[in-house]
C-alpha positions in Angstrom: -34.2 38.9 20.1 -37.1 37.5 17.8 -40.4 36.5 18.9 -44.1 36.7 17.6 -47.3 36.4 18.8 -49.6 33.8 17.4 -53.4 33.1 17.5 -53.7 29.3 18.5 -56.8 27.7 20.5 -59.0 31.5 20.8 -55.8 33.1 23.1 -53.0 34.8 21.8 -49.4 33.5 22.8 -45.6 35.3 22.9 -43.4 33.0 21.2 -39.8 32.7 20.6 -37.6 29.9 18.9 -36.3 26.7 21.0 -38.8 27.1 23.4 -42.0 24.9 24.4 -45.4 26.1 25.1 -48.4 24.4 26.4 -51.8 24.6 23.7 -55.1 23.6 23.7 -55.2 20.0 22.4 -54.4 20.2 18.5 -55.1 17.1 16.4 -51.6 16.0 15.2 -49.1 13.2 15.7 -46.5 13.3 18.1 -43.2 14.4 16.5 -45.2 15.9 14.2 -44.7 19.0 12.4 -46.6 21.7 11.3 -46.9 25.2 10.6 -49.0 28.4 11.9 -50.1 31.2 9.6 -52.3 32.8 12.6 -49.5 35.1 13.4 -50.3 39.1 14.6 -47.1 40.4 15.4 -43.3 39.8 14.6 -40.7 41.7 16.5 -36.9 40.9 15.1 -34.4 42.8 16.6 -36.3 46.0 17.1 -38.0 46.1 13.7 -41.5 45.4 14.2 -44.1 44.0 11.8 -47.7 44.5 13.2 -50.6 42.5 11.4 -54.1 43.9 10.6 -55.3 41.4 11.6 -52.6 39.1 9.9 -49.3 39.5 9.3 -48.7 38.8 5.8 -46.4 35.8 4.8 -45.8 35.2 8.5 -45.5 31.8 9.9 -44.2 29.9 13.0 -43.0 26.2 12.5 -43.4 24.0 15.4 -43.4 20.5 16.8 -45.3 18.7 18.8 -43.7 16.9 21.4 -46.6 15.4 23.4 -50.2 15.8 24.3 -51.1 15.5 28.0 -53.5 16.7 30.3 -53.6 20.0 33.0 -53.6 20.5 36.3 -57.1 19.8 38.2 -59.5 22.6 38.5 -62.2 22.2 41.0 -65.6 24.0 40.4 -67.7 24.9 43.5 -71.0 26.3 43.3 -73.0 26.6 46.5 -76.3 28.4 47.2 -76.3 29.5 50.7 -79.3 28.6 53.1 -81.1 26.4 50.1 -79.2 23.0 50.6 -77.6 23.5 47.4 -74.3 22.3 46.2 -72.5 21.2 43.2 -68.8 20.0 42.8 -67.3 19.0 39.9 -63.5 18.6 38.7 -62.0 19.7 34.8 -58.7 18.7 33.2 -58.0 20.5 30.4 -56.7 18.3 27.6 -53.3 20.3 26.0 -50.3 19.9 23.7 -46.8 20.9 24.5 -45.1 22.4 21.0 -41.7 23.6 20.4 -41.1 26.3 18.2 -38.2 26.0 15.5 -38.6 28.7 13.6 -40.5 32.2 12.9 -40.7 33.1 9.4 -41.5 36.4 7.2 -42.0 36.5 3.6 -40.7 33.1 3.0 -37.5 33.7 4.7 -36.8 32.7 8.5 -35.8 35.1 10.8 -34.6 32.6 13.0 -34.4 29.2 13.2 -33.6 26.4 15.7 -30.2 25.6 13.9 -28.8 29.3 13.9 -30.2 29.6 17.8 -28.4 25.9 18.7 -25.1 27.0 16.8 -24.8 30.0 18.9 -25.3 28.7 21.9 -22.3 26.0 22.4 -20.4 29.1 21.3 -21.0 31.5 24.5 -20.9 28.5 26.8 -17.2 27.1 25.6 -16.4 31.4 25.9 -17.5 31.4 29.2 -15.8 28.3 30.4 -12.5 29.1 29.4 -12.9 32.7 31.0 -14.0 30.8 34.6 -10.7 28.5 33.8 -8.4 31.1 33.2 -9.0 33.4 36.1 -8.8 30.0 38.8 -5.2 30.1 36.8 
């Protein structure tokens, strides 16, 4: 399995291909896609390449498949016994990205195309084992 961990928005997120993570709000397009060089760490299949602070020639390509906004937070500050309170709400603005591919010194590791090839082949290998043991 190959994954990295990437510097986006001041936190540090575990990433892996064909999956979608939730970002601050980056100033792209929808559909839109773009690549990040903030990477720290790349793991591929047990080998791992530790950055200091960068990994160099690292990158994760990405796309961004919509910009929306969180879940309501609600802030409550009270001062007991001094008639004091204050309520206010946030919503933090964010952009969902999916990850297509993790690259290392200009070559990709993996990639969206090798991860969706593989996978119709382990589902048609498990439906034909399910099929022949009803037999």
């Amino acid at each position: 399995m190959t994954y990295a961990i990437i510097e986006t928005g001041g936190k540090q997120l575990r990433v892996e291909v064909g999956r979608f993570y939730d970002v601050d709000r980056l100033p792209l397009e929808e559909n839109e896609e773009f690549t990040l060089d903030q990477v720290l760490f790349v793991d591929h299949d047990g080998e791992a390449s530790i950055g200091q602070p960068l990994v160099e020639g690292a990158t994760v390509e990405a796309t961004v498949l919509r910009h929306f906004r969180g879940r309501k937070i609600i802030v409550y500050k009270m001062q007991p016994k001094k008639k004091t309170r204050k309520k206010q709400g946030h919503r933090q603005e964010l952009t969902r990205v999916m990850v297509n591919a993790i690259s290392l010194g200009g070559s990709a590791l993996v990639s969206d195309q090798t991860s969706a090839e593989a996978a119709p082949v382990s589902v048609v290998s498990a439906e034909v084992a399910s099929a022949e043991t009803e037999d």
